[in-house]
N, C-alpha and C positions, 0 to 999 in steps of 0.2 A: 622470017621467024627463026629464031634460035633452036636450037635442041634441047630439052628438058632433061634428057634423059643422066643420070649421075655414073660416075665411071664401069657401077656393079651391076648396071643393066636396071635399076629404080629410076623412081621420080624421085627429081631433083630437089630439098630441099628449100624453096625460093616464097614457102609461105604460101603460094596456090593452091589450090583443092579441085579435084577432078568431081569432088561433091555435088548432089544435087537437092541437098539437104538449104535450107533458108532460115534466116536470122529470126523471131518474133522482133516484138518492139520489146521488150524487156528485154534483151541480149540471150535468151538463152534459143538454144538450138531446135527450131521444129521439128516435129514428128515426121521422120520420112518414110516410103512402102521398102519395104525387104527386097533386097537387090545385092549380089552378091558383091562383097568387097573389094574395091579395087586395089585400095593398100596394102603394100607389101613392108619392102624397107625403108621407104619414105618417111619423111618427115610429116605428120600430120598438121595440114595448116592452118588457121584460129577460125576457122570459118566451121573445121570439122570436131572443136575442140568444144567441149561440151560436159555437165554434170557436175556435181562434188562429190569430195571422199565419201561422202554418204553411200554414193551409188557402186564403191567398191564390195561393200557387204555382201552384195546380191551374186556374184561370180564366185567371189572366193567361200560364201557358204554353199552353193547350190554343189562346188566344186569338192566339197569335204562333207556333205551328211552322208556318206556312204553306210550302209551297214558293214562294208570292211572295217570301220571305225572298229566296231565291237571283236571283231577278230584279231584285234592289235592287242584285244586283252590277255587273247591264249598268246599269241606270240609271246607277250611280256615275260608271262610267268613260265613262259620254256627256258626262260635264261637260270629259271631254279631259284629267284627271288619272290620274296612273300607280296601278302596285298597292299600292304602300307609302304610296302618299297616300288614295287610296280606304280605306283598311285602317283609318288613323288617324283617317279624316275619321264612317268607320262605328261604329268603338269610343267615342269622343267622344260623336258624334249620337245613339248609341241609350241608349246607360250615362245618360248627364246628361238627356233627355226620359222616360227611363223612372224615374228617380230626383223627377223633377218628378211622375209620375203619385205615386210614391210618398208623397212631402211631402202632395198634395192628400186622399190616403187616408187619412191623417192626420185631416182634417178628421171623415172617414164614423166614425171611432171613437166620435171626439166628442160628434158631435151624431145619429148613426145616424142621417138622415136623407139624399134621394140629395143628387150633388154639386150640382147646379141651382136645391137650398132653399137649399143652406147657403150659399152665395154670395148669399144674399138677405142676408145679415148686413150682406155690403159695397155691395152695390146699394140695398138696400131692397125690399120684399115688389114690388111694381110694377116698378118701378126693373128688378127681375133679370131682368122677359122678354124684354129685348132681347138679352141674352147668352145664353137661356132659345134664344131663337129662331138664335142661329148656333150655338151647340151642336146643334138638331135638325138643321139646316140638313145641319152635319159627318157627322154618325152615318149621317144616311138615305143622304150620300153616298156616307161608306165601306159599308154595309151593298147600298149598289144594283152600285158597285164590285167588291168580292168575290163577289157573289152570277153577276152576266156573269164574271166571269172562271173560275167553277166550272162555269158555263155553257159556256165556249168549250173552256176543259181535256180534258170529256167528248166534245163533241164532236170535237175533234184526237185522241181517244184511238180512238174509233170508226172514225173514217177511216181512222189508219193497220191497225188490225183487217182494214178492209175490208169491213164490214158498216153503214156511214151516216157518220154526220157531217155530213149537209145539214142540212135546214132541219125538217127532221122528229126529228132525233136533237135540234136546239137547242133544241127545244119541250118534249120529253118531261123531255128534262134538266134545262130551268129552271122546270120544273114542280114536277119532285121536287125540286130545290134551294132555291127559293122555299117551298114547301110544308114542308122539314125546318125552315128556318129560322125561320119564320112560328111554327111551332107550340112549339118549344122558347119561343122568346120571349115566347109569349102564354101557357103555361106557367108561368115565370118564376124564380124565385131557384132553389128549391130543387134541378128541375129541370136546373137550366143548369150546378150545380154539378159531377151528376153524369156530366151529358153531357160537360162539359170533363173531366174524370176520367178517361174514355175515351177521350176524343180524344189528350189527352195520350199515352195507352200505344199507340195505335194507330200515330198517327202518327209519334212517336218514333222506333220500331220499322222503318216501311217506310220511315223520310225515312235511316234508316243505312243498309239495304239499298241504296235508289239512290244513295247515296253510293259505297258497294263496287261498284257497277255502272258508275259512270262516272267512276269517278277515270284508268281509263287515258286519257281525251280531255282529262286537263290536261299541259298544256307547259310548264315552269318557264321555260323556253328565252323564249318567245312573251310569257308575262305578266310575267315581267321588263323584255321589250323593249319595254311599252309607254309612251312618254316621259310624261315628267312635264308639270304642268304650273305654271298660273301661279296666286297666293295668292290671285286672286280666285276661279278654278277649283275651288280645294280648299274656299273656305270657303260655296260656289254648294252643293257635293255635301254638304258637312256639313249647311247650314241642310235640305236636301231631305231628309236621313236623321231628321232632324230633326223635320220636320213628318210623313213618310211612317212614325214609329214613334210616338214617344213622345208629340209632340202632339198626335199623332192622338186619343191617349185619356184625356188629362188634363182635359175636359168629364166623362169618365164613371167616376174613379179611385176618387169613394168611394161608387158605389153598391152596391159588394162590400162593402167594410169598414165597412159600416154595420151591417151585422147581429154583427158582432163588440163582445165585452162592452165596455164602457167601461175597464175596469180593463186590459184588453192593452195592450204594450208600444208605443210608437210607433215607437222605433227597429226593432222586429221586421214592423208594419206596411210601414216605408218600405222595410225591406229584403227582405221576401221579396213583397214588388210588385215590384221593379226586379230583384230577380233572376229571380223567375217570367219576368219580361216580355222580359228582354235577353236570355236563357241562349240560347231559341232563333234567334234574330233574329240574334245575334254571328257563330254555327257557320253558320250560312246563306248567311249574307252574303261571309262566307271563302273558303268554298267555289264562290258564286255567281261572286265574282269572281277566282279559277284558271280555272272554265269556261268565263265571257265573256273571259277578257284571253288566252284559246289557243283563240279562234276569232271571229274576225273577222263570220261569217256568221250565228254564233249570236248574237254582241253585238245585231247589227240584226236579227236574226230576233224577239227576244224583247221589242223596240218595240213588235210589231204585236201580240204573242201573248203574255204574260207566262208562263204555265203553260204550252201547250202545247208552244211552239217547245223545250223543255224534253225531250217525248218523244221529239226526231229523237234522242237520244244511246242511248234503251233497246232493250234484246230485246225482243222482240215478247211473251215471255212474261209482262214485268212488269208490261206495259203495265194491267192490269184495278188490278192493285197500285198503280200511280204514278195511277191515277183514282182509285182509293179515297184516297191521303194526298192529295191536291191537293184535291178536293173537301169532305174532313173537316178541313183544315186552316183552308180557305175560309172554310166554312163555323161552324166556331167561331169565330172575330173576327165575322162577320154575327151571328150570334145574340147575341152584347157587344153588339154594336151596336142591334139592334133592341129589344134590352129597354131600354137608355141612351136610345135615341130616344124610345122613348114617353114615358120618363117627362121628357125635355128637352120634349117636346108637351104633356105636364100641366104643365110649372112655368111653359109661353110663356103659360099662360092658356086652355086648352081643356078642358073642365069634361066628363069620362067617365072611366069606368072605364080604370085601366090599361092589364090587356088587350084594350077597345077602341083605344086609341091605338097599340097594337102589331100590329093589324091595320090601323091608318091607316095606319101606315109601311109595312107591307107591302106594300100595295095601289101605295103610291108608289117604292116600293123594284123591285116585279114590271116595274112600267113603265118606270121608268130602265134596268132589266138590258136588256128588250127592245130599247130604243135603240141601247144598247152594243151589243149582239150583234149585231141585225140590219141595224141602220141606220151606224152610225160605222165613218168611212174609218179614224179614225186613234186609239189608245189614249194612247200617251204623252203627248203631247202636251197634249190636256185634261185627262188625270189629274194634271200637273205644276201647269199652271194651278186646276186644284181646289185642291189642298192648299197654294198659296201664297198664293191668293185667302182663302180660309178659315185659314189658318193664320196668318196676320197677327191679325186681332181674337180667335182665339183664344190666340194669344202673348200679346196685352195685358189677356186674360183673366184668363191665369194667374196673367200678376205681379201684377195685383190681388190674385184670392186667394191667393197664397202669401202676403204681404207682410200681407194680414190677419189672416191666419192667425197669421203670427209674431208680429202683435202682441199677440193674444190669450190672457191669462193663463188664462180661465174659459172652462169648455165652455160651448156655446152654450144662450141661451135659448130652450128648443125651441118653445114657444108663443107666443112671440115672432116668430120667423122663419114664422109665417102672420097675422099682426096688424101691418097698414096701422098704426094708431096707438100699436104697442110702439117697442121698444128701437132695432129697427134702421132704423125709418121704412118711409116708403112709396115716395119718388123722390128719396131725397139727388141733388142735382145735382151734387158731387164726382167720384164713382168713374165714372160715367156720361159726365161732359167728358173727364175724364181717359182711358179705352177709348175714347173717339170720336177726341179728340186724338192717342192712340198709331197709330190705325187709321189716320188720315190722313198721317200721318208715315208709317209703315208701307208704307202700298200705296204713296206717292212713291217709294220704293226699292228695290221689287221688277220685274220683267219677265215676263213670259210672251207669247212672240212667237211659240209654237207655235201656241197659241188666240186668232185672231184676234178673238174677239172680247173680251179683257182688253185689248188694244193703249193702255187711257187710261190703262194703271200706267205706273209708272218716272216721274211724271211731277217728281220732283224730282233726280233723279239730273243735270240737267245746272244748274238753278240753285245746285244745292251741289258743283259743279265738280268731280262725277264721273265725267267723258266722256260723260254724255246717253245715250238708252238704246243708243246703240248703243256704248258704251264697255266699256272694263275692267270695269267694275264692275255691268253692268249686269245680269250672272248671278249676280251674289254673294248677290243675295236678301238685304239688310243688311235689311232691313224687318223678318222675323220677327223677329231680333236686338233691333232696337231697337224692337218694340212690347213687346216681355216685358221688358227691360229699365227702361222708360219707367213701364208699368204698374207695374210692383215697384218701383222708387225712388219713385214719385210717390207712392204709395200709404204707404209710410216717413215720405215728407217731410208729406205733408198730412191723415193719417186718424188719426196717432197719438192725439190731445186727444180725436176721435170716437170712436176705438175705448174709451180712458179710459174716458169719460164715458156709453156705453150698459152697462160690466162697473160702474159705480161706482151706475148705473141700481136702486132695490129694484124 
């Protein structure tokens, strides 16, 4: 008997399935019992491939009805832009980054293998840990993020109760929110599926309830009158919706759509990703920002407190209700996360079982929430710097792989994309200078003066005579912009003959 195993310590992509899952006679895939996932970076094989685009809806909305949705409204109009700019800056920012998640998803069709391989195509099998490593980087962020802010929710819901809320309610809560998240993820596909399935109707459900609950504290009057602002303003709050949605999860877009049969539609892929993904995110955001722009106190309240400041508006009777959707809402984007994490931890080059790596995350995930919760003065502020600092090389990420993507005629070679010396190489120095390059261009044009410790960005905004960081431009965040831009033209201009010449490859 041969050895299975492929150079990086996975199963070998050879179209075998360690499944114990069985065919119907219609071809589609039987119902199997919950049993934790053996897949890692393997290739999934047609035995385990299974559903239509249809059934991406169900992940990517269960993973986006958060009530953070509605905190993205105050964030918007911090950037000092009115409601009808925030409005357009939000339908833009989410629609076109969750559309990007979609294109990438594309790819999981393909080659059914997670996003992190498949980008090996463009890096090379080596080559890809680097990009391998800020996608983990991202995931564990967002997952440590979400996970304290489920954390802080509970807590604010308890106090106003009257029954805790100290420091003893914050332990018990990110106990059990840590512990639900941890476990679905170590879990894995199957599991996650049906857990978002749930989340979706639950949360759905009570996020309309609090909607009917607090629509009388909006003032058309008030969020009218808040002035507009200036085009650097507006496109500051875009790029931010930007990276706080869509980019957020175009590292992790086709680790769904991998298990999907190779013969579904791409067009149905890209499109019920982005609409799974936006549908909820849009209605949130809408509404987030009627709430914040007719009230002044709540705008700055929900800086400090994203979820909770949220509760000052309920009855006291909904309040066990608005913990339930805030926490399940949370809570589903963290479990996207920590299964995406592990497997970004297997493709950086860390040789264990999946769900060991999904227990690494978690362990460093437990520890960050504790930071947040117990130790940090200030939320917004680093959270802003998070996702601009990380959102830059993931921009230039993208355009790499979109751009490789589009230039490729033939699905990938799956056994290829674990073989140093196949098709795609092992450290092409191309796509590698070129995401270094975008990166560096990138963070010269972005700011973050909330987190003092980023203070060394911005650092080209004044030799390319755009007022220095303390100018017009120095909120605008052009960086993101122009590192996914950079990465996708470069990637057109210089990989085309590459990309040729590995599909013209026997």
């Amino acid at each position: 008997m041969t050895d299975s195993r492929a150079p990086d310590g996975t199963s070998a992509p050879d179209g075998t399935s360690a499944s114990d899952g069985t065919s119907a006679s219609d071809g589609t895939a039987a119902v199997r019992p919950l049993r934790v996932e053996t897949h890692g970076l393997d290739v999934i094989g047609d035995a385990d491939r299974k559903g239509t685009p249809r059934t991406l809806f169900w992940p990517w909305f269960g993973a986006n009805v958060s009530i953070l949705g509605m905190s993205y409204g105050a964030f918007a109009l911090g950037f000092g832009i009115s409601f009808r700019q925030a409005l357009a800056a939000g339908v833009v920012g989410i629609v076109f980054s969750f559309l990007l998640c979609g294109f990438v998803a594309v790819a999981g069709k393909r080659g059914s293998a997670p996003t992190m391989v498949l980008s090996r195509a463009a890096y090379g099998v080596r080559g890809n840990r680097l990009p391998a490593v800020v996608s983990w980087l991202l995931t564990v962020g967002w997952e440590t993020v979400l996970c304290a802010l489920a954390t802080m929710a509970t807590a604010t819901v308890f106090r106003r109760l009257g029954t805790g809320g100290g420091s003893e309610t914050k332990v018990m809560a990110l106990v059990l929110v840590a512990a639900l998240v941890v476990v679905v993820g170590v879990m894995g596909f199957d599991l996650i599926m049906r857990f978002q399935t749930v989340i979706t109707v639950v949360t759905g459900v009570l996020t309309v309830v609090y909607v009917g609950l607090v629509a009388d504290h909006v003032h058309w009057s008030a969020v009218s009158a808040v002035p507009a602002g200036s085009t650097q303003e507006f496109i500051g709050a875009l790029v931010f919706l930007m990276t706080g949605f869509g980019l957020g999860w175009v590292n992790a877009a086709a680790d769904y759509s991998r298990y999907l049969p190779r013969g579904s539609s791409g067009r149905g892929v890209v499109g019920w990703t982005a609409f799974g993904a936006s549908l909820a995110p849009l209605l949130l955001l809408v509404f987030g920002l009627l709430l914040a722009g007719s009230s002044a106190d709540l705008n700055e309240a929900i800086a400090l407190d994203p979820i909770g400041a949220l509760t000052t508006l309920l009855p006291t009777w909904f309040l066990i209700p608005f913990a339930t959707v805030a926490v399940l809402g949370l809570v589903g984007g963290a479990v996207l996360d920590i299964y995406s994490s592990g497997l970004a931890l297997l493709a950086a080059g860390l040789r264990v079982a999946r769900p060991v790596a999904a227990l690494v995350d978690g362990v460093l995930m437990i520890a960050g929430a504790v930071y947040i919760v117990f130790f940090a003065d200030d939320f917004l502020g680093p959270f802003i710097g998070f996702l601009t600092t990380l959102g830059v090389p993931i921009a230039a990420w993208c355009g790499v792989m979109l751009a490789d993507l589009l230039l490729r005629r033939r699905d990938y070679a799956e056994a290829d994309l674990f073989r140093p010396s196949g098709r795609y190489g092992d450290i092409p120095p191309g796509p590698l200078l070129l995401t270094l390059a975008a990166t560096a261009l990138g963070w010269g044009l972005v700011t973050n003066s909330a987190a003092g410790w980023l203070d060394w960005q911005g650092y080209l905004l004044g030799p390319l005579g755009l007022g220095g960081k303390g100018g017009d431009w120095a909120y605008a965040n052009l960086g993101v912009l122009i590192a996914l831009t950079i990465g996708f033209l470069g990637t057109l201009l210089l990989s085309r003959g590459r990309v040729r010449a590995q599909e013209e490859r026997a």
